[in-house]
N, C-alpha and C positions, 0 to 999 in steps of 0.2 A: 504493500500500500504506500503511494507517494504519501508527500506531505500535504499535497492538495485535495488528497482524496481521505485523509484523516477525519474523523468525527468524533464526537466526544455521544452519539446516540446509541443504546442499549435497544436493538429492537424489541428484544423479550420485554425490557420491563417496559417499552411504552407498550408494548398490546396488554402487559399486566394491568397497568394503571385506566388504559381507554376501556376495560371489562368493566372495571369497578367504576366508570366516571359519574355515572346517572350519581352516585351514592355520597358523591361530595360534599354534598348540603345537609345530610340526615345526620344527626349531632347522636345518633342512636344505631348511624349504618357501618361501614368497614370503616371509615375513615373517622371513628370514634377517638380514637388517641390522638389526631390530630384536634380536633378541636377541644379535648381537656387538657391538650397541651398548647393551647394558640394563647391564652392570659397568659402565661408567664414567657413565652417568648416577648409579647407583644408590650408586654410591660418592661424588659430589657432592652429591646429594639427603642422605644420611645425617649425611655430615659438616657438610653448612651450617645442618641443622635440630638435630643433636645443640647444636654449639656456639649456636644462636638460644635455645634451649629449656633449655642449660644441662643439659645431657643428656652420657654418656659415650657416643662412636660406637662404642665399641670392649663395649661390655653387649652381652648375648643379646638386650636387647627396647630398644636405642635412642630407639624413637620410643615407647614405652609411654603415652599418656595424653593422646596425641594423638590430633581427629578429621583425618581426610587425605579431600578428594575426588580424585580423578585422573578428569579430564571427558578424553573421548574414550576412553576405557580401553582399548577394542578386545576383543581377548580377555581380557585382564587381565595383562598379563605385566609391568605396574609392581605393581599390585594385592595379589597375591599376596606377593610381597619383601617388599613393604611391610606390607603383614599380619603375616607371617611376626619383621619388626621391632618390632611390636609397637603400629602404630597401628590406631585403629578407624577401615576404609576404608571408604569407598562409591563404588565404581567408574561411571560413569553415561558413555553412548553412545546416542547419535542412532538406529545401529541394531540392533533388535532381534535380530537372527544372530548379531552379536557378544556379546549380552550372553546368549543361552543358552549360546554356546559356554562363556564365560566361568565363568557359573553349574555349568557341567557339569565343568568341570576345576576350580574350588574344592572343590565338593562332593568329587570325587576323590580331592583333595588334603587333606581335611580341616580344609580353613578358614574360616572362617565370615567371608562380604564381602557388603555389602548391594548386591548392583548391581542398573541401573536403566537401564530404555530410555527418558532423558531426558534432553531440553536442558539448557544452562544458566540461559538465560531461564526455563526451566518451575520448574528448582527454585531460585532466586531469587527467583521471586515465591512460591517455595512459605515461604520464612525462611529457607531452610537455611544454617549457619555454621560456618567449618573452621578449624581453626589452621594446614593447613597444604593449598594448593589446587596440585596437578601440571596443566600445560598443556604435556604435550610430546607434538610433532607430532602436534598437531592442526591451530594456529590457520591455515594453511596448508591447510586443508580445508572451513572453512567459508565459508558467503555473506556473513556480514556479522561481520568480523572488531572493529569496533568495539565493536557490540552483544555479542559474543561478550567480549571482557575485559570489558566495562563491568560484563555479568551476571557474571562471573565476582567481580569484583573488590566486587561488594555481598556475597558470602558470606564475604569474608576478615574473620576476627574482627581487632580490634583487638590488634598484636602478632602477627600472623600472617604466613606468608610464600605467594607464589608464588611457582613455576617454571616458566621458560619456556621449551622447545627446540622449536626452527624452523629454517628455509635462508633464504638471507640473499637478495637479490632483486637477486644481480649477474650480469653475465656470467660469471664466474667461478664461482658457483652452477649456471649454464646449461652451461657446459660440465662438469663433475666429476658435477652431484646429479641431472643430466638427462640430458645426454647419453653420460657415460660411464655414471653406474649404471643405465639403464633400458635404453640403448640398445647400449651397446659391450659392458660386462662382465654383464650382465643379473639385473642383484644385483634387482631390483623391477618389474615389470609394466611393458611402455611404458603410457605416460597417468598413471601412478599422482600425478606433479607436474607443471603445469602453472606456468611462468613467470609469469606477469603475477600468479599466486595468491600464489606467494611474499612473505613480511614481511620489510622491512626492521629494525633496532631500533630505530628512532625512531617505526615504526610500532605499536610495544610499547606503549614511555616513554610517550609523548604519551597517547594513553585512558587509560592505566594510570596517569598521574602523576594526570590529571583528574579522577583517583576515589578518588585522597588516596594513592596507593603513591608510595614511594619505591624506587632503581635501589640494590640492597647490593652485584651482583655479577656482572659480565658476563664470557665466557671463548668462546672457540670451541674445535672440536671437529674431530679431524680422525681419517682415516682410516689406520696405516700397515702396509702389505701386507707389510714383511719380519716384521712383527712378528704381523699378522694379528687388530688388534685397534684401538677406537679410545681417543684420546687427548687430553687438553687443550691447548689452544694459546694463540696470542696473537691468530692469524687468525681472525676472524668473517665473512671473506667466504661462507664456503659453509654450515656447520652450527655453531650457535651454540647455547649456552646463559644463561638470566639469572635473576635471584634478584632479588624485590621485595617488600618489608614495607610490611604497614602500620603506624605510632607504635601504640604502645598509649597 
């Protein structure tokens, strides 16, 4: 494969995800752990880019005047919030099911998001440039996780941040993200994550350093049942999150 013919698309999992897409919305369907896990990304996401931006997190439109891309979007359920906060998004995914569901529940909703059945690579070689670029769970879905931040990280405007959430590529991961959620407690599809796919965070740093980011802020993310809800930690073995600027 040349280097022009490189992609960072996983055909299996986009037909994975385009099976499950109608189910995006149902806060009770497959895609249940993402929306008991969307408050505390979403509450990290606000808070780190209010204080980057110089922005008050606690304003009706926080992120006002910002562009935001959120690559993998899926149906859009970062998308939306995030709209809804006040940045101008462009939602973009691999596949196209996703991205009419998407389309069809903004409309709905009365928001206006520019989403897009495209790679990262495609709209990086297109110019496109963001002040602030969402990469969660996804990079753990694509073929070529390299190429995947590399594109990603040519679109981050100078002074710009990414964010990263991913499962972490331990045993530890292997027993809780895989085998209990898919297989024991049946929070997600069996197949839905695949061990050897999972990122480390040095698997992050390293492309991501190499393309001028720097590491602001790393935390992991944990699950807890009395509570019924997730939360910040100090442990990054299993679901992590991370925060990386570029200098302006």
């Amino acid at each position: 494969m040349t280097v022009a013919e490189k992609t960072t698309i996983d055909q299996s999992e986009v037909d994975r995800f385009s099976k499950m897409a109608a189910e995006w919305w149902n806060p009770d369907g497959k895609f249940k752990p993402l929306h008991k896990f969307n408050p505390v990304r979403l509450t990290y996401i606000r808070n780190h880019a209010a204080q980057h931006f110089s922005k008050d997190p606690n304003a009706q439109k926080p992120l006002e005047g910002l562009r935001m891309l959120d690559i993998g979007c899926g149906g859009g359920l970062l998308c939306e919030p995030m709209t809804r906060m006040g940045a101008t998004v462009v939602g973009a995914d691999a596949s196209e099911t996703n991205i009419e569901i998407a389309k069809i529940h903004a409309e709905q909703s009365g928001l206006e998001i520019d989403y897009r059945a495209e790679t990262s690579e495609a709209l990086a070689a297109a110019g496109e440039k963001f002040d602030i670029i969402l990469n969660m769970e996804v990079v753990e879905h694509v073929a070529d996780v390299d190429l995947f931040l590399t594109s990603c990280a040519d679109m981050l405007k100078p002074g710009g941040l990414m964010f990263v959430a991913t499962i972490n590529r331990t045993m530890k991961a292997m027993a809780l993200a895989i085998i209990g959620a898919e297989y024991v407690l049946r929070w997600l599809p069996r197949g839905t994550h695949q061990y050897e796919k999972l990122v480390r965070p040095e698997e992050i740093t390293t492309p991501l350093g190499n393309s001028g980011l720097s590491l602001v802020d790393q935390t992991g993310v944990f699950y807890n049942p009395l509570q019924d809800q997730w939360n910040l930690s100090n442990d990054m073995d299993v679901n992590y999150m991370m925060l990386l600027e570029r200098k302006a």
